[in-house]
N, C-alpha and C positions, 0 to 999 in steps of 0.2 A: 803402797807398793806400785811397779811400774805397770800392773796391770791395771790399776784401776780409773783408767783413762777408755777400759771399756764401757765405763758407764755412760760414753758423751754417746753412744751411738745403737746399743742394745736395744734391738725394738721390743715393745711389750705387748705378747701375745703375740708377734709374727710368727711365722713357718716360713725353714729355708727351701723348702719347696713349692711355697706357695708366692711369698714375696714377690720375682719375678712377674709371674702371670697374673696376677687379681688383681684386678681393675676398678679401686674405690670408685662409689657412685654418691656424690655430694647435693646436695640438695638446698634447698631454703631453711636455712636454720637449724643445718643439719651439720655436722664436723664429718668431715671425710677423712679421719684419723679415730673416730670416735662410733668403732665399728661394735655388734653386738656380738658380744664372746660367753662361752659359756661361763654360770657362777651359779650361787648359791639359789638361785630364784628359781633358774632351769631344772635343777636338781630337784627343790621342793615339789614343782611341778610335774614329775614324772616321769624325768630325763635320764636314767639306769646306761651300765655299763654291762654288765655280766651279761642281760639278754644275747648282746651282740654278737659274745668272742665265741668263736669256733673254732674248727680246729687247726687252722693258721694265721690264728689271730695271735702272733708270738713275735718276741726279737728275737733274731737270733745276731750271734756275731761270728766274724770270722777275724781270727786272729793268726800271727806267723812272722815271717822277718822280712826284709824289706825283699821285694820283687819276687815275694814266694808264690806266686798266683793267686793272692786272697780274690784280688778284686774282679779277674774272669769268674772264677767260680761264683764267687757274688752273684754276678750279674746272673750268670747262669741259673741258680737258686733259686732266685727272685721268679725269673720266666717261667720256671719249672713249677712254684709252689703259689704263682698270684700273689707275691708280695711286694714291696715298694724295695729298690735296693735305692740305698743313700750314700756314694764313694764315701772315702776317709778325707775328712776335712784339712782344707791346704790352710795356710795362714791367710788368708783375704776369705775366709768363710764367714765372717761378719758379714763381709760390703754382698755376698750373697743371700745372707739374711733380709739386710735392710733395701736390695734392688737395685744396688748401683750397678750403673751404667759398664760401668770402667771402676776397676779397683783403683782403691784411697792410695792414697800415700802410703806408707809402713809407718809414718808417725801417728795413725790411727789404724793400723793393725800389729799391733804390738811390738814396734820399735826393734822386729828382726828379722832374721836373714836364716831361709834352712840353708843355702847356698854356701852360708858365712859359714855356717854349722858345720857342714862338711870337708870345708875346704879350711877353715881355721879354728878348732872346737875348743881350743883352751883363747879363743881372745879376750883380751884384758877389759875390754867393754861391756862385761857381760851378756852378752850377746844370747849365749848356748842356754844360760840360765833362763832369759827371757822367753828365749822360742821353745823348750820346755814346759817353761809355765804356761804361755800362752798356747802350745797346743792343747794342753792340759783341758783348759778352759774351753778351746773350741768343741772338745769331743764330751765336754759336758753340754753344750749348750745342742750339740745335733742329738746328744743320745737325748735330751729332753725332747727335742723338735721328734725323733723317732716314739717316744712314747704319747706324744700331744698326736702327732699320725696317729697311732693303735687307738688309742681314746678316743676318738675324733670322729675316726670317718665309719659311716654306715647313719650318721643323724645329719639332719639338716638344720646345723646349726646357725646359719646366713637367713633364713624363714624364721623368725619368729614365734608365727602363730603353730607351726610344725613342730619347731625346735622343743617348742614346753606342752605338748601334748603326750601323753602316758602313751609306753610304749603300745598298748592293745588296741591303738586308734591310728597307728600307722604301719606299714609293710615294716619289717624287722630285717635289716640288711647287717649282714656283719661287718663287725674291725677289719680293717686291713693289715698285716703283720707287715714287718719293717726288717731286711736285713742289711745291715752295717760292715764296714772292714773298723774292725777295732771296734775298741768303748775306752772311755775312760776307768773301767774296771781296769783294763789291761795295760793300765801307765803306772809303770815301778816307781817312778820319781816323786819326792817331797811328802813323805808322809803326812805332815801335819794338813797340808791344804788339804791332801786326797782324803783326808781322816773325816773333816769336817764337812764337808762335800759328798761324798760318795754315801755317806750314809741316808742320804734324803732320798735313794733311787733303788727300786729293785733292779734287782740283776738281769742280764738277758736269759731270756728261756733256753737257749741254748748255746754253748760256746763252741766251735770249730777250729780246730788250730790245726793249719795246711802244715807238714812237717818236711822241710826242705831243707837238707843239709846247709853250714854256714859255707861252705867251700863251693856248693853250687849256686847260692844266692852271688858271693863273690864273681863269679864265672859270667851271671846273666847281668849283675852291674856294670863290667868293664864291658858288655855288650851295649848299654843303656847309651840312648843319646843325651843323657844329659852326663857333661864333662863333671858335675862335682858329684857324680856316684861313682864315678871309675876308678878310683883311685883310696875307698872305702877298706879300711884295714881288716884283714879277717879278724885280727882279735875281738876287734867293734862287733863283728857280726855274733861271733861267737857267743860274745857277753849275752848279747840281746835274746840266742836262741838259749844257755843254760836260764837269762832271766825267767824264760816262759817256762821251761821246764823243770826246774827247780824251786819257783814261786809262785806263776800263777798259776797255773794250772792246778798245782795243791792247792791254794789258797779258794777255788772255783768250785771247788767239788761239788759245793750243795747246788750245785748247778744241775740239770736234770740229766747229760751226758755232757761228756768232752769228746768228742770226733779228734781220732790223730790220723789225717785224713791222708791217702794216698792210694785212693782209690774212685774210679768216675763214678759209682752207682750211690753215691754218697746222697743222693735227692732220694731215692726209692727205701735207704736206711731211714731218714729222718721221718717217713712216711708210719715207719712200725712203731715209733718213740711213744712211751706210753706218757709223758710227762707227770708221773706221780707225785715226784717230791718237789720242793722249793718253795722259796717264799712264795711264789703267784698263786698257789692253791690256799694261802691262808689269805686274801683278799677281799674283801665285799663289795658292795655298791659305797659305803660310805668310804672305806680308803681310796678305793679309784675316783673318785668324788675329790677328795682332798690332794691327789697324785695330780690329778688334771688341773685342777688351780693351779698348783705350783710348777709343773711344766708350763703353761701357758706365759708366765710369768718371768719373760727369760732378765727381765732386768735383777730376778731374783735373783736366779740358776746363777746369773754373773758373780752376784755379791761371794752367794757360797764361797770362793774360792780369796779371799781377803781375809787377811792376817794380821794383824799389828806386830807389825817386822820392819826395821831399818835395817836396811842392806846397802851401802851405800855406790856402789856398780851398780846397782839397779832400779835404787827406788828414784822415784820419781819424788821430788818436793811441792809445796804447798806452791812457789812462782813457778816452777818449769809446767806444772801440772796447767796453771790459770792461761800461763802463754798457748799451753796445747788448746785447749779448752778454745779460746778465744779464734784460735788458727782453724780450727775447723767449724766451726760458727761463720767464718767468713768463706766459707765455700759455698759455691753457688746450689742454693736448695737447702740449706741449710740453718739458716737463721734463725726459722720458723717449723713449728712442725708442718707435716707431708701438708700440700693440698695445699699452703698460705705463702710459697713463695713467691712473688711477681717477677723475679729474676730469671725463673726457670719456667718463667708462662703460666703459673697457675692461676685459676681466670676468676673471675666473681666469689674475692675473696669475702669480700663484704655482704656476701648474702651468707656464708656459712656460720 
């Protein structure tokens, strides 16, 4: 399919918020790609999850239709509750993955266009299909990158001799919880991928959906400085708010609450939430064990989402695929994995 030209770029084991800032430190004989991640050894050795989570050691998501306030409220959450907030991911949340500089081309971020989306959404190049899918994929790959955060942080995984020492020989710091605008939970589109996919991830601990009429979303788009939201048909909007209300939100239930939020003390409510029910209560150390492998693993997360399907608008073939391939192999830094380019100044290559 056309997405699977994700696979030239997906880093393994990255964080999209860590990417950017971490500074590999390369050595004599040492691969500065070839960092220590957790696995099955750190595990053996006494490396637990349960100790950690406390009581906002959780996802939560926020869900609603386009410029309903998800992402102030987010932000605000986040501040209020000491959690990580992570926007909804645009179409270049790859080339944020893997640290570029300056966003790729769109022939390495999934061949589309929301812009085209909005302004042309039946175009004949399948276009609308694409950037679908490939949102689709993105908000799997951040809700993984959000669960590898809740796993993650409170061990000192970059230490070694720290990282595989049993928790009763080191200070016990908690998870960090993670709230998101969206999940891929909350994408109505393409059963079949979302079928095959979605089932590898628990759900977020909790769902929020900001309830903002389609006729005021309408109102605050024609306000919007970007020209291809202004002009956004209500029925479109419409669709999008009966989708939440009539699918997912039934569909969420075993979810621990649903917030139909329209109200500010909405942090002070989430405080009383007794979270009784849901998958995360039937968990142990050995699921979250096996959960972390596989988030870490985003070349995996990628795969999930691949079909054996000819569509011929959008698939990609065996030469277009080798041309892309080949095109972005010649951009500079690229050649070679991180740390072995000489193009882009990376230095004593020949020691690592």
């Amino acid at each position: 399919m056309a997405l699977r030209v994700i696979g030239l770029v997906v880093p393994s084991g990255a964080n999209a918020f860590k990417a950017v800032n971490v500074a590999q430190k390369a050595g004599v004989h040492t691969s500065s790609v070839r960092s220590l991640r957790y696995g099955w050894l750190a595990y053996a050795l006494g490396e637990r999850t349960t100790p950690r989570l406390k009581q906002n050691s959780k996802i939560i998501t926020l869900d609603g239709n386009l410029s309903s306030g998800k992402g102030a409220l987010a932000q605000k959450l986040a501040d209020r509750l000491g959690m990580l907030y992570m926007p909804e991911p645009d179409t270049f949340y790859l080339d944020k993955m893997t640290g570029e500089k300056e966003p790729l081309p769109v022939d390495f971020n999934g061949m589309c266009s929301l812009e085209k989306f909005y302004t042309d959404p039946k175009a004949a190049d399948g276009n609308s299909y694409r950037l679908q899918m490939w949102m689709y994929t993105m908000r799997l790959l951040q809700y993984a990158d959000a669960l590898e955060h809740l796993l993650t942080t409170g061990t000192a995984d970059s230490e070694v001799p720290r990282s595989v020492l049993c928790s009763a020989q080191r200070p016990v710091r908690s998870r960090q919880g993670v709230i998101l605008e969206r999940s891929p939970f909350s994408d109505l589109h393409y059963n079949e991928i979302k079928g095959i996919s979605i089932c590898e991830f628990l759900p977020p601990h909790l769902v929020i959906y900001v309830d903002l009429p389609a006729e005021d979303v309408q109102k605050k788009l024609k306000q919007s400085g970007k020209s291809y939201l202004q002009n956004v048909p209500l029925t479109y909007l419409k669709s999008i708010e009966d989708s939440y209300k009539k699918s997912f939100l039934p569909k969420i239930s075993s979810v621990d609450g649903v917030f139909i939020v329209c109200r500010p003390q909405v942090a002070e409510d989430i405080d009383y939430l007794k979270f009784e029910k849901g998958p995360w209560l039937e968990q142990d150390d050995v699921t979250y064990h096996h959960m972390r492998m596989l988030v870490e693993d985003k070349q995996r997360v990628a795969t999930l989402t691949h079909i054996p399907k000819f569509l011929p608008e959008i698939t990609i073939g065996a030469h277009d695929y080798d041309e892309k391939y080949y095109a972005f192999k010649s951009l500079p830094g690229k050649k070679y994995a991180p740390g072995y380019n000489a193009d882009v100044g990376d230095k004593y290559i020949w020691l690592k």
